[in-house]
Each structure stands twice: as C-alpha cells, then as structure tokens.
C-alpha positions as CSV (number, residue, x, y, z in Angstrom):
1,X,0.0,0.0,0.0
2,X,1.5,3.1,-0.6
3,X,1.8,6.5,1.7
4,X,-1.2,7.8,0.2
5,X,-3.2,5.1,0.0
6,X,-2.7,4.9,3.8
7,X,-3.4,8.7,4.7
8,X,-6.5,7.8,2.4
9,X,-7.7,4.9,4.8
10,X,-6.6,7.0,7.8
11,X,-9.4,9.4,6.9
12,X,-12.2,6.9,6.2
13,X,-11.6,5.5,9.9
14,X,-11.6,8.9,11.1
15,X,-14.8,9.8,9.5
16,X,-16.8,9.8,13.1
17,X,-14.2,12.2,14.1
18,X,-14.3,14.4,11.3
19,X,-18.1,14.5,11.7
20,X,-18.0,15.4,15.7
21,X,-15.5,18.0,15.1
22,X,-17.4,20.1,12.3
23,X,-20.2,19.8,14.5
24,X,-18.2,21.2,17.5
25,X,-17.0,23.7,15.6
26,X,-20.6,24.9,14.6
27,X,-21.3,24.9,18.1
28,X,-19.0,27.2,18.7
29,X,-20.8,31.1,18.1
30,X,-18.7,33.4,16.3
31,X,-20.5,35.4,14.5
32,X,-19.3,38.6,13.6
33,X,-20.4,41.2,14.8
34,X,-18.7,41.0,17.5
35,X,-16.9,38.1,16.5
36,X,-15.2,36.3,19.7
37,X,-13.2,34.3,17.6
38,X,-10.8,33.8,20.6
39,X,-13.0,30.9,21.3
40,X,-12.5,29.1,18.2
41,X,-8.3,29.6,18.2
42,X,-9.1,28.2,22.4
43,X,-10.7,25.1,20.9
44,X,-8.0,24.3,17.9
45,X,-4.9,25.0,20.3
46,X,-4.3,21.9,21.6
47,X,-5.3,19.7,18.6
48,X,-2.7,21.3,16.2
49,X,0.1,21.4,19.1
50,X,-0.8,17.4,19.3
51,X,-0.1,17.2,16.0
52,X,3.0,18.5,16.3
53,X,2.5,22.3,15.3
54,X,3.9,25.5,16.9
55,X,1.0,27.7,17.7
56,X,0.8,31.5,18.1
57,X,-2.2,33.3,18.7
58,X,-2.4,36.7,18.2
59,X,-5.2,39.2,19.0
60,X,-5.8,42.6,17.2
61,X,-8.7,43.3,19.5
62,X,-9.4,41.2,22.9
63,X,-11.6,38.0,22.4
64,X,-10.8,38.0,18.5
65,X,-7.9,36.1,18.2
66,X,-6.3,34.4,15.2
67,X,-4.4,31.2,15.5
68,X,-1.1,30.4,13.4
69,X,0.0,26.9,13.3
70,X,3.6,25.8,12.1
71,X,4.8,22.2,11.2
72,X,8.6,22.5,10.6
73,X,9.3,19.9,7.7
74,X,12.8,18.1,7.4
75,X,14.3,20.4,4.5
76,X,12.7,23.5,5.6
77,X,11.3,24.3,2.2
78,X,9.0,24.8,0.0
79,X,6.8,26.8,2.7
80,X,3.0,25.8,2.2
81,X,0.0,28.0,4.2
82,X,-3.5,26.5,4.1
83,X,-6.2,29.2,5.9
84,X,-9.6,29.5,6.3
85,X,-11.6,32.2,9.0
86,X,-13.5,31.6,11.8
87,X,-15.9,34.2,12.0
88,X,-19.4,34.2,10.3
89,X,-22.5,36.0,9.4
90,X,-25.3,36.1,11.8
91,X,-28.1,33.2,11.1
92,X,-30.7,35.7,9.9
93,X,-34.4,34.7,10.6
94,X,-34.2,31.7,12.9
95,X,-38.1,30.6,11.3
96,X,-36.1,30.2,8.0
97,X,-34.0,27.6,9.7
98,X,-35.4,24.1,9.5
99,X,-32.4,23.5,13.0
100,X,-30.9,25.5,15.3
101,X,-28.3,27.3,13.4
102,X,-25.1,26.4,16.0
103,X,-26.8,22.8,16.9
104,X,-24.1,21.6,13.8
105,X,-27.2,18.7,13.3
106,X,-27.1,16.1,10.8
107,X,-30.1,15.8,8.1
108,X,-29.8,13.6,4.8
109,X,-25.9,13.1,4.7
110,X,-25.7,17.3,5.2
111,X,-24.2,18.6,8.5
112,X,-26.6,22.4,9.2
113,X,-25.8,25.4,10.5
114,X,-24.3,28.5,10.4
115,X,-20.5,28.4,8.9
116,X,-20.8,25.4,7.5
117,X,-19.7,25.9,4.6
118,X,-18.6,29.8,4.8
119,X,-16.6,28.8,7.1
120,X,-15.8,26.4,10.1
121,X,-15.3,23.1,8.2
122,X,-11.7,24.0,7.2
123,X,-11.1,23.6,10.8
124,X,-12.1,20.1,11.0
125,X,-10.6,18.9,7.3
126,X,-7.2,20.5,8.3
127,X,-6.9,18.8,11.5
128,X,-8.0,15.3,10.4
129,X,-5.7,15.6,7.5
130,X,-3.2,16.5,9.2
131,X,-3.6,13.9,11.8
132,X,-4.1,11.0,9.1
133,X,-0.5,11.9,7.7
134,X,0.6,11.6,10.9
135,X,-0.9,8.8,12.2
136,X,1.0,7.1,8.9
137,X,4.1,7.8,10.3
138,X,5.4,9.8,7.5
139,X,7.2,13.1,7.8
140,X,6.9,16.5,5.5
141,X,10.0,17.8,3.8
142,X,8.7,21.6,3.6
143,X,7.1,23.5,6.5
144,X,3.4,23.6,6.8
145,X,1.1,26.6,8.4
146,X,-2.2,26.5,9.1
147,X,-3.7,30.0,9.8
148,X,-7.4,29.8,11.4
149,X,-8.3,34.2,10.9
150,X,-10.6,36.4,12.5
151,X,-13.0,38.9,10.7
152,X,-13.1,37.5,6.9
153,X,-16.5,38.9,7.3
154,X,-16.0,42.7,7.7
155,X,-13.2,43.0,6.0
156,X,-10.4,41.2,8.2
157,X,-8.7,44.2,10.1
158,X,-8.8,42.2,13.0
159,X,-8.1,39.0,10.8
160,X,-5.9,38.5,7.7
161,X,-5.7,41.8,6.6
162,X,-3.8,42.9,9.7
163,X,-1.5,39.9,10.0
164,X,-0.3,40.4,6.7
165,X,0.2,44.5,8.0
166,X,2.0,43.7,11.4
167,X,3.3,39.3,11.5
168,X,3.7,39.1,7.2
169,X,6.7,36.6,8.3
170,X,4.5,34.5,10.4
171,X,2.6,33.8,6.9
172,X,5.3,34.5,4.5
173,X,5.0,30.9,1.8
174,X,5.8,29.6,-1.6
175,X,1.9,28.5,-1.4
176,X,-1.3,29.8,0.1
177,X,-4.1,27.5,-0.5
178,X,-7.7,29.4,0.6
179,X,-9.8,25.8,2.0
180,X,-13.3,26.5,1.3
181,X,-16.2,25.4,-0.8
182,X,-16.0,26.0,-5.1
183,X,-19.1,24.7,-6.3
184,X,-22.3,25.5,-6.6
185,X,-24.3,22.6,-6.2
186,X,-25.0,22.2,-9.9
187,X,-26.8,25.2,-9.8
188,X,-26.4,28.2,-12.4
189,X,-26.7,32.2,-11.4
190,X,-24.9,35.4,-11.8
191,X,-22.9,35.0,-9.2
192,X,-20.3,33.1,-11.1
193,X,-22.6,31.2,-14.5
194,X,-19.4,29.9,-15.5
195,X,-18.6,27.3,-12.6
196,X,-18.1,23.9,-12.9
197,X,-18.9,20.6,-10.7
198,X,-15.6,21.1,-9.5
199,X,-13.3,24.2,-9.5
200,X,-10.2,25.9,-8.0
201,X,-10.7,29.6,-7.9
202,X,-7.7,32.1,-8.9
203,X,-8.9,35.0,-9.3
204,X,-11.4,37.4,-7.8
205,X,-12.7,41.0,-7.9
206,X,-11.9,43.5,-5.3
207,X,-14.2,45.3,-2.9
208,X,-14.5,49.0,-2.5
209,X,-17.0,50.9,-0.2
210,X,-17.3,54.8,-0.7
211,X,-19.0,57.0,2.1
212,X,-20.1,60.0,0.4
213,X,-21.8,62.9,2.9
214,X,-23.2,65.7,1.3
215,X,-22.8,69.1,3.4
216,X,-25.7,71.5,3.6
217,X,-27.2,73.8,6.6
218,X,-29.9,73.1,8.9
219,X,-32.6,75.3,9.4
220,X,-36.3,75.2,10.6
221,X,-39.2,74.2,8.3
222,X,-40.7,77.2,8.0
223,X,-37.6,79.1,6.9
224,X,-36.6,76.9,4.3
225,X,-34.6,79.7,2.4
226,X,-31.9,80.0,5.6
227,X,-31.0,76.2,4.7
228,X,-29.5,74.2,2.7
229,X,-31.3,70.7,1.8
230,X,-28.1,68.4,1.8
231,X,-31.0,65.5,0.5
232,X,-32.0,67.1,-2.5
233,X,-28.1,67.7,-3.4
234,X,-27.1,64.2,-2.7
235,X,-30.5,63.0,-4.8
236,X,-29.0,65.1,-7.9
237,X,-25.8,63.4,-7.0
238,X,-27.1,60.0,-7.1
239,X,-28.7,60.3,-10.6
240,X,-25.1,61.2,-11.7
241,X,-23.7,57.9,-9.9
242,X,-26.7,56.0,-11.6
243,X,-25.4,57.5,-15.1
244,X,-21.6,56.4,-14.2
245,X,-23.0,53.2,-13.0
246,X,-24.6,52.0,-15.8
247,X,-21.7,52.3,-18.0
248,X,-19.3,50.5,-15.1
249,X,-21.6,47.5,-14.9
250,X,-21.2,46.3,-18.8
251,X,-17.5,45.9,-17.8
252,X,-16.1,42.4,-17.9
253,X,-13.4,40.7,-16.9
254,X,-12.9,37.0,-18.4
255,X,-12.4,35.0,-15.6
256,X,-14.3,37.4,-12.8
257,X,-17.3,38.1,-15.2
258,X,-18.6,42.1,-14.5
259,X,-17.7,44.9,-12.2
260,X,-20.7,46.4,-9.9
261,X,-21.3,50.0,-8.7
262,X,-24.7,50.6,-7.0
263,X,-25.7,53.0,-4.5
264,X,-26.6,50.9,-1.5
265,X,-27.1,53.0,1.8
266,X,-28.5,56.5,1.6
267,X,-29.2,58.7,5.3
268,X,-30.0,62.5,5.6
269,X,-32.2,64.2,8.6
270,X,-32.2,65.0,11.9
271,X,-35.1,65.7,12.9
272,X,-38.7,65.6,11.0
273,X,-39.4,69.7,11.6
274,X,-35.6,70.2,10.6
275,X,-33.8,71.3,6.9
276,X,-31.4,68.2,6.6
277,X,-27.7,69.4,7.3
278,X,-25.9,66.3,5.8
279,X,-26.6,63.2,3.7
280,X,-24.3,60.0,3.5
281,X,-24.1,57.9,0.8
282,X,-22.7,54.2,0.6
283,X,-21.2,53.3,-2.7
284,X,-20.3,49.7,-3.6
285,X,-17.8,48.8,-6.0
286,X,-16.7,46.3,-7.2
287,X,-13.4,46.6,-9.3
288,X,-11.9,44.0,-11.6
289,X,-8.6,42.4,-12.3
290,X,-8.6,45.1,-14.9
291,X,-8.7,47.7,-13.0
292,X,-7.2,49.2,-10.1
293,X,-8.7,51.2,-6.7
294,X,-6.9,54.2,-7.9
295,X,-8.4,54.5,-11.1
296,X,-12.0,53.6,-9.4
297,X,-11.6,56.5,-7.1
298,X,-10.0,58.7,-9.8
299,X,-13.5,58.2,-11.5
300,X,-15.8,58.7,-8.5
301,X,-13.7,62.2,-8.0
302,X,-14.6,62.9,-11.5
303,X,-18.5,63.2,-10.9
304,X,-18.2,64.8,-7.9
305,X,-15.7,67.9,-9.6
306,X,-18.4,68.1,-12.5
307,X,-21.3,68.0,-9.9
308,X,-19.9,70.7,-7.9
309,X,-19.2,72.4,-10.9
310,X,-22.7,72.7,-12.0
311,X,-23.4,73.5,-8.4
312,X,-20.6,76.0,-6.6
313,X,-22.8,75.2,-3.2
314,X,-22.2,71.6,-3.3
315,X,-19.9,70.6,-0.6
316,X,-19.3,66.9,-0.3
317,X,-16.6,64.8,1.7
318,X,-15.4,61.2,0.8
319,X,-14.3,58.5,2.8
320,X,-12.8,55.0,1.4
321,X,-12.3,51.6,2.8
322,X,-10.5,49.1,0.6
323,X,-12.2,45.8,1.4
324,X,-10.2,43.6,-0.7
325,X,-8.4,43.9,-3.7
326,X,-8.8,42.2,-7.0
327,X,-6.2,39.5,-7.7
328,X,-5.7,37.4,-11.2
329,X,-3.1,34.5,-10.6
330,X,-2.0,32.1,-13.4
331,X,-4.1,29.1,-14.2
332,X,-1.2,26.7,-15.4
333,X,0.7,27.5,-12.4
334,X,2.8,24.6,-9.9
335,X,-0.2,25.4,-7.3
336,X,-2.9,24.4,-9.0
337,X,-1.2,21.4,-11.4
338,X,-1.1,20.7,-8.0
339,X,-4.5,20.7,-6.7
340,X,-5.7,19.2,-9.8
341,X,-3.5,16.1,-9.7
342,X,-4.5,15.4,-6.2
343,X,-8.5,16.0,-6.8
344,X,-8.6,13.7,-9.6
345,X,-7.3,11.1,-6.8
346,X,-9.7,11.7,-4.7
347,X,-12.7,12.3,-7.3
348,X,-11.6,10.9,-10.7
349,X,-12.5,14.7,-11.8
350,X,-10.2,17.7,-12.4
351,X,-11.1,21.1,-11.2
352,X,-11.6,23.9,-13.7
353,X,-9.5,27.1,-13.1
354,X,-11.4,29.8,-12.6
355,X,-12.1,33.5,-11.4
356,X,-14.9,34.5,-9.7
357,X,-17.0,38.1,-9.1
358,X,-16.7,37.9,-5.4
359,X,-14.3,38.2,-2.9
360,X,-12.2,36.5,0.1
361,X,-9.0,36.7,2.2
362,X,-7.4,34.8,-0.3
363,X,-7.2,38.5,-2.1
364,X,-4.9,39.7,0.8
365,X,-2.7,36.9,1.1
366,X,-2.0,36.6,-2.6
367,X,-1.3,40.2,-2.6
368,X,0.6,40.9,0.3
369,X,2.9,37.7,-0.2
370,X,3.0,36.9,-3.8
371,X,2.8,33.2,-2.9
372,X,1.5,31.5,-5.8
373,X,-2.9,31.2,-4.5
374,X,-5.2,29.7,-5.0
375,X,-8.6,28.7,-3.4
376,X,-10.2,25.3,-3.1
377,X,-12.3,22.6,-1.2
378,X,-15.3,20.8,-2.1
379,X,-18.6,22.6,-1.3
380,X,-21.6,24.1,-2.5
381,X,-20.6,27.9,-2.1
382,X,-24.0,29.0,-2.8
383,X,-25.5,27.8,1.1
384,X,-22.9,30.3,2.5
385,X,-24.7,33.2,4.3
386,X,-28.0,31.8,3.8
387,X,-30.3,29.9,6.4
388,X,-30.0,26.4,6.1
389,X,-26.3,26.7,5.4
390,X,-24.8,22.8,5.0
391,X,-21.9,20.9,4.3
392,X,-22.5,17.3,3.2
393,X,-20.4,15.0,4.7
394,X,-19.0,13.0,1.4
395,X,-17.4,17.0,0.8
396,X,-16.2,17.2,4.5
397,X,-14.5,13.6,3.6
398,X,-13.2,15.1,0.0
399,X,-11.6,17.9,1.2
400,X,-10.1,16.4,3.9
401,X,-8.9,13.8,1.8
402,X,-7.4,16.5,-1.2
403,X,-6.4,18.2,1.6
404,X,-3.7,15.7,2.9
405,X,-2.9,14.5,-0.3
406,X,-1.7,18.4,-1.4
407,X,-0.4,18.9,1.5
408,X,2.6,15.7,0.9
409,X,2.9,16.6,-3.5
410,X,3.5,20.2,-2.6
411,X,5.8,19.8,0.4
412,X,7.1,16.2,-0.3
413,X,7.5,13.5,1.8
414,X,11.0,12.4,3.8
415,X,12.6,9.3,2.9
C-alpha cells in the first residue's frame, strides 16, 4: 500500500471524528459582529500542538484572536500556508431555519448550521488531514502553516488583513491554498454562471466601499430659504452615480465576469421639523482584475468635480475603505497542477481554473505575499450566508482527503 493510499484509509476511519469535530466547531458562536473568535483559536490550540504544530495566537482586538500553526518539515522548504476564518455571518431569521443554526445537526448526509460551509469546516478537514499523515508515520520535507483568521466577514482588520500588516513573516509561503467550498451545487446564477462541478478559484474581484456625505445647513421648516437641503443635493448626485453606474456595470473581466457600482445606503435628517444638514451615501464597487482602486476612485472624484461644478454650493466629503483587492493569478501554475492532480485522486474529476466576481482573504494573502494562491475545497458555495447553510459530509471527507494529499505533492514526503 503506498503513503497515500494509507493517509486515504486513515481518513475513512476517522470519519466519526471528522463528523463530531465540524459539528463542535458549529457549536462554537462566532458570529461577527462581535466576533469572539478567541473561542475558536481556544478550541484548535491543543489539537494542532498534538499534532505537532507550533502555535501563536495573536489578538488585534481582545476575544478576537487568530491562530497560526507551524509544522517545521525536514528540509525546511518549499513553505506551504492553508487558511480558512472563523468568524461568520449572523443566522438571519431563525423561522427560515429548518435547525438550530449552532446545533451543527445532521439531516440527509448534510451537517446544518451556520459556517458550514462559509466557514468552520476547514477547521475540521485541516486537523483530520493532518492527523491522518501523521498517524501514517510519515514526515513533511517543507514547512506547513495553518492560519485559522478572525473577521473575513468585515473586511479582516482584525483577521488577515492585519497579520499580513504587522506578523507578514508568520505567513510569509511559496503556497497559500484558501480551504473552502468552489461549487455551486449544480446550480447556475450570476454570481459566477461559469462554474463547474468542481473548481479551483484564482482569481477574484476587489471590494470598494465609498461613504459620500453631502454638506448643507440646517434650518427650521418654515424658513426653508436659511437652509440648505443636503438631501435634495445628494439625490442630484445619485442620478449622476446611476449614469456612471450604468456604463461601469457592462465591464467584464474574463475569468471574474462584471464589475458592480450601486448606490446601497442613503441617510440625511435630523429631525422631522428640521432642513437636513448632511446626507451619507454608501457606494459599492466592485473593481476587476482590470482595474485598479486608484483608477475607481480617480473616476468617482470625477463626478463629484463636474457636480460641484454645475453647483458652486455643493460641498461633499469622501471617505474610502479598501475591502479587498482584486487578484488574477496564473491558471497553469505549480499550485494548481497541483491541486488538480491530487482531486482527480480523490474524485476521478479535475477542477476547472477559474475567477470568480466575489471576494475573500485569499485577495490579501496573494497580494501581500506573492505566494502562488489559489482557493479550493469541495462545497456548494451558494449555502454560504444563507439559512440552512450545510456541508454534506461526502465534501467534508473530500476535502479532507485533497487536503492531505496536497499537502505531501507540494511539500514532499521524507525518505
């Protein structure tokens, strides 16, 4: 029998394991807000330091720590990082729910509840994988970190994003592999109509938000002409944004599919006997590998100079926050030969490389590395944020089982 054969087998006996352990880890509340992912990095501590791993946690904010695991391998190198986050949505309308959202319970082959899929079950498939290799008796040749992340959900200052800003070394790799669903259950929409059964994502637009307040001057009702009506300035603004918007969202990307601008959030008013002082304005875009946060905010400048233009009153203020940013990575590349040898192992089928119009942490770590990324796992994607979220266990089991067997072809195996 050979080495992976046996990791194989390893996993099929721990099956009941990998089962208990998603639904622990479901069990476990994160959701974000406020997060409290300091209970999920409590929970995995002393399973990946039994497997051998040295383990920092580090907090950017008390109770929302992240948890860094390192396996030294004999040689040292290649350097492979496999990360998922902890945090989740909340569960939204508990009567949409056919279980309790945390209860992790088990209906037709399908474990329920909230992070299922998006994204608590690469805790368990990294662990069992790990511990199957193991449990083999073999030994890696490069070093292996696993990185379990707060606050994927808002935009991972306290996660990702601000480990790759203050402990980059602690992630620094020749690899990143994001573990997380890529399919959409056989189902087709615009979220990404191009997806196949199976598919390892490498590329992904880039999230911007815009907060726009419009200035005026308060005054009472009934002397309208000492104020300024910041509403009916930001509602001539927003017809402006519509026109810009329109033309943004017949942009395409191959492999990402189309940028998105939309006004989403609009609030003006004090009071209801009051002229409206300010208006804010929330602007979501969504920028392609094509294009750059620069140019996207070089372009929302534009209509604001030719609406104050038209309008020497208008005073406006903008704020930014960079979410994530778009990434494009090579589909031919060592990575994900990689991933598609050892899936076809597992499921006889190859992943498609592809792009996809949303985004993830995988963004950050691509860009603030420039490890060859890439993000996989079996999965329907499409459950994620929504009530009823699942994983079904013959994914849990597949992913594990890709996961351990990428895990030795990238990093080897010593002899």
């Amino acid at each position: 029998m050979s080495y992976e054969d046996r990791v194989l087998a390893n996993i099929d006996k721990e099956k009941d394991k990998l089962i208990k352990m998603m639904q622990e880890v479901i069990r476990i509340n994160t959701v974000n807000p406020p997060g409290n992912e300091s209970c999920a990095a409590e929970y995995l501590d002393p399973k990946l330091k039994e497997l051998g791993f040295a383990v920092q946690l580090v907090e950017a904010e008390k109770g929302r720590a992240n948890i860094i695991g390192t396996l030294p391998g004999k040689a040292g190198k290649p350097k492979l990082c496999m990360f998922a986050h902890t945090d989740t949505v909340p569960a939204g309308d508990l009567n949409d729910w056919i279980v309790d959202p945390f209860s992790g319970s088990i209906k037709d082959d399908k474990i329920y509840g909230r992070g299922a899929s998006d994204h608590k079950f690469p805790m368990a498939t990294l662990t069992i994988a790990m511990k199957a290799i193991k449990d083999a008796g073999l030994t890696l040749n490069g070093d292996l970190i696993y990185a379990f992340t707060a606050d994927e959900e808002r935009g991972s200052n306290a996660g990702l994003r601000f480990l790759m800003d203050n402990n980059l070394k602690l992630l620094q790799a020749d690899y990143g592999i994001y573990v997380g669903p890529t399919s959409t259950g056989g189902k087709r929409g615009s979220f990404a109509p191009w997806l196949g059964e199976h598919n390892v994502i490498v590329a992904s637009n880039g999230m911007l938000n815009y907060t726009i307040t419009v200035k005026g001057r308060t005054s009472h009702t009934m002397s309208l002409e000492t104020g300024i009506n910041s509403i009916y300035k930001a509602a001539r603004l927003i017809l402006r944004f519509k026109e810009f918007a329109d033309e943004v969202n017949t942009r395409t990307h191959p492999d990402t599919g189309k940028a998105r601008m939309s006004v989403n959030m609009i609030n003006g008013g004090d009071k209801e006997n009051q002229v409206p002082h300010r208006c804010k304005l929330l602007i979501d875009r969504r920028i392609t590998p094509n294009e750059s946060a620069a140019q996207a905010t070089k372009e929302i400048e534009a209509i604001i100079d030719a609406a104050k233009k038209d309008d020497p009153e208008l005073k406006i203020d903008v704020g930014l926050f960079e979410g994530m940013p778009a990434i494009s990575l090579p589909k031919d590349s060592e990575l994900v030969k990689a991933i598609q040898r050892c899936a076809v192992k597992v499921t006889g089928k190859e992943p498609l490389a592809v792009g996809v119009s949303g985004s993830s942490d995988m963004a950050w770590f691509a860009s603030k590395t420039g490890a060859q990324s890439a993000n996989f796992g079996y999965g329907d994607i499409t459950t994620a944020h929504a009530a009823n979220e699942f994983i079904s266990i013959p994914d849990l089991v597949n992913t594990t089982k890709a996961c351990a067997l990428i895990i030795m072809d990238i990093l080897g195996v010593a002899k």
